[in-house]
C-alpha positions as CSV (number, residue, x, y, z in Angstrom):
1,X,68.1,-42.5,25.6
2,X,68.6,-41.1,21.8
3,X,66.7,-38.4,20.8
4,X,64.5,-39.9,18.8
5,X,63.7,-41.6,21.8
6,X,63.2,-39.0,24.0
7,X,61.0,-37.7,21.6
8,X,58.7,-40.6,21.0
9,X,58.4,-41.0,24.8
10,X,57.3,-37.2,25.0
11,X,54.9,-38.1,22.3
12,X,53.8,-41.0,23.7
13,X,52.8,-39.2,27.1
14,X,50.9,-36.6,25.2
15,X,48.6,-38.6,23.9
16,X,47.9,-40.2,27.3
17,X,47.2,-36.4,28.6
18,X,45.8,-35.6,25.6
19,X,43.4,-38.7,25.2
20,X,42.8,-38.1,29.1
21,X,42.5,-34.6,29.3
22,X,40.2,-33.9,25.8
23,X,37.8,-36.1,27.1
24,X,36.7,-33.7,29.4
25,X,35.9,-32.0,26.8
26,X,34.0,-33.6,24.5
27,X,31.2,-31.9,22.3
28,X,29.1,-34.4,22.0
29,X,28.0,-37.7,21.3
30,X,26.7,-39.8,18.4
31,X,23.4,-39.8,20.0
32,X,23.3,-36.3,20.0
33,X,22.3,-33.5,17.9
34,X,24.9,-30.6,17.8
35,X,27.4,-28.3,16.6
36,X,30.6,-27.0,16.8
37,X,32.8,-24.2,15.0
38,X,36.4,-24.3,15.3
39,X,36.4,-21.2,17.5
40,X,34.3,-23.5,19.4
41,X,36.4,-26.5,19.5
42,X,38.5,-26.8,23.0
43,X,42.4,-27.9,22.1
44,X,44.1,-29.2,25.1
45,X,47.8,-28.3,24.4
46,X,50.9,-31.1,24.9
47,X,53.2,-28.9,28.0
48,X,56.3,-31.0,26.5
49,X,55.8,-30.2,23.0
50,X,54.6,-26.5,22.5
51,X,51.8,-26.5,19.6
52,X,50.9,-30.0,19.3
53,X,46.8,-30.2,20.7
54,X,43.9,-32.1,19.9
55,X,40.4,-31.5,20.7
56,X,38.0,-34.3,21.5
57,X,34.3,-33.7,18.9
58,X,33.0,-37.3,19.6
59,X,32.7,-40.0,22.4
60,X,35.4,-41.0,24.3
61,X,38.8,-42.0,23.2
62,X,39.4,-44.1,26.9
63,X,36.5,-46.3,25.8
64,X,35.2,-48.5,23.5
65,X,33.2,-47.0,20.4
66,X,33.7,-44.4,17.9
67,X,35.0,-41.0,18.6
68,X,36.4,-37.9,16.8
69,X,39.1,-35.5,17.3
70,X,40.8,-32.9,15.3
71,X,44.4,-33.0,15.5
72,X,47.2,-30.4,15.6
73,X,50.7,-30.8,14.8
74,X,53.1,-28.1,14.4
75,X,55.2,-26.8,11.8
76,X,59.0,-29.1,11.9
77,X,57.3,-31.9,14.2
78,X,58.5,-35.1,13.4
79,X,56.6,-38.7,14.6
80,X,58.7,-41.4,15.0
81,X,57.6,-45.2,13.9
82,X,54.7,-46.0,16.0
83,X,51.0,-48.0,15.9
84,X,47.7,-48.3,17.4
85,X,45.9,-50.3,19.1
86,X,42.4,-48.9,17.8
87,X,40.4,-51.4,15.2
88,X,41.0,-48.8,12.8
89,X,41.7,-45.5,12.5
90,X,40.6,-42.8,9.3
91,X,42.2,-39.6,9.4
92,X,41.4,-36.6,6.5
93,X,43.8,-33.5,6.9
94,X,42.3,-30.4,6.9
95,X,44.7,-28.3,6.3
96,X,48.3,-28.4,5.9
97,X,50.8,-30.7,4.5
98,X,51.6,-33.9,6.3
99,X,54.2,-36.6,5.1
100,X,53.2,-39.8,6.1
101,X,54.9,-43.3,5.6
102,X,54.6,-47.0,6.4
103,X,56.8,-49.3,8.4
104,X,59.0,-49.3,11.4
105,X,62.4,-47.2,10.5
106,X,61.7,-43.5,10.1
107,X,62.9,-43.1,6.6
108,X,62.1,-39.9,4.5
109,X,62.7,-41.2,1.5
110,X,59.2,-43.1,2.1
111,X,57.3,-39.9,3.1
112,X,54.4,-39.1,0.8
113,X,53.1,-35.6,1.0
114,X,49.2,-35.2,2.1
115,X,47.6,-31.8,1.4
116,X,44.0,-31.0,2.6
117,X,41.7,-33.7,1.5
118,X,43.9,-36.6,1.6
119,X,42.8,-39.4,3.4
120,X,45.1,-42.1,5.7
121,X,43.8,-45.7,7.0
122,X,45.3,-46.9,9.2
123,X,44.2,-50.6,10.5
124,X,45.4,-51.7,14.4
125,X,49.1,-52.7,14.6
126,X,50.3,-51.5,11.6
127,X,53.4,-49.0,12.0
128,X,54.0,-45.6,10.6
129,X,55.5,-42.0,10.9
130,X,55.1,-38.8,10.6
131,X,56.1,-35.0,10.2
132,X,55.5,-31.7,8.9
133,X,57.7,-29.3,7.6
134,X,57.0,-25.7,6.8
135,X,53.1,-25.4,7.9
136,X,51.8,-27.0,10.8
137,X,49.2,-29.6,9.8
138,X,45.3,-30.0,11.3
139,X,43.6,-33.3,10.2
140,X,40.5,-34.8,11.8
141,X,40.6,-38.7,13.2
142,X,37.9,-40.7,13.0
143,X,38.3,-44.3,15.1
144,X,36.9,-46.5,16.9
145,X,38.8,-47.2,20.7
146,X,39.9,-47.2,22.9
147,X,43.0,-45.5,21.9
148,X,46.5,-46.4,22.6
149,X,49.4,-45.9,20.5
150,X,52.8,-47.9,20.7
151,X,56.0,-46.8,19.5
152,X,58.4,-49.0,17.4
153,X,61.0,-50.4,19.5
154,X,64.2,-52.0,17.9
């Protein structure tokens, strides 16, 4: 297996911890009236890729309906071409720069930088990829699941 493979498989079994282990816990739900701070917030940490977390705000990715995480991604992390299976997914970065790009070939000369603020769509089945370079990147996902993600195979 390539590298890049190896990679996206590691990636690929995160998010299964990740979406299995956040949900545990969850803040809250939409029926619910609450809070949370980010020293508040519970990250659950990837053990094959030191840095990369994400903490579960809203509902439960496993299931069907909306839920809400906040995403961390390293400094130097790089995605590889992959999609999801969710209707849609809206993620706004936080904080950071993340360069994002469209299609199925990781290409960087596609990558558009997104700084705090910037917004990405991304509808079910449509591939994309990822990475960060000098500052690790937090952005906040809105979707509606379950989750699932599926990496580009060629």
């Amino acid at each position: 297996m390539s590298a890049t493979g190896k990679r996206l498989a590691t990636v690929a079994v995160f998010i299964a911890v990740a979406v299995g282990g956040a949900i545990a816990f969850a803040q809250g739900s939409l029926t619910t009236l609450f809070t949370v701070t980010p020293a508040e917030m519970k990250f659950v940490a990837d053990p094959a890729q030191p840095g990369l977390s994400s903490s579960v705000l809203v509902g439960d990715p496993g299931k069907s309906g909306i839920y809400v995480m906040h995403l961390r991604i390293p400094a130097a992390f790089k995605l590889a071409p992959h999609s999801h299976a969710e209707a849609w997914r809206v993620a706004t970065i936080l904080s950071g720069t993340l360069y994002y790009g469209q299609g199925d070939t990781f290409d960087e000369g596609k990558l558009k930088a997104l700084g705090p603020g910037s917004v990405i769509v991304e509808p079910r089945d449509q591939p994309h990829f990822a990475m960060t370079r000098d500052d690790a990147v937090t952005l906040q996902l809105v979707a509606d699941g379950p989750a699932a993600t599926t990496p580009v195979r060629k």
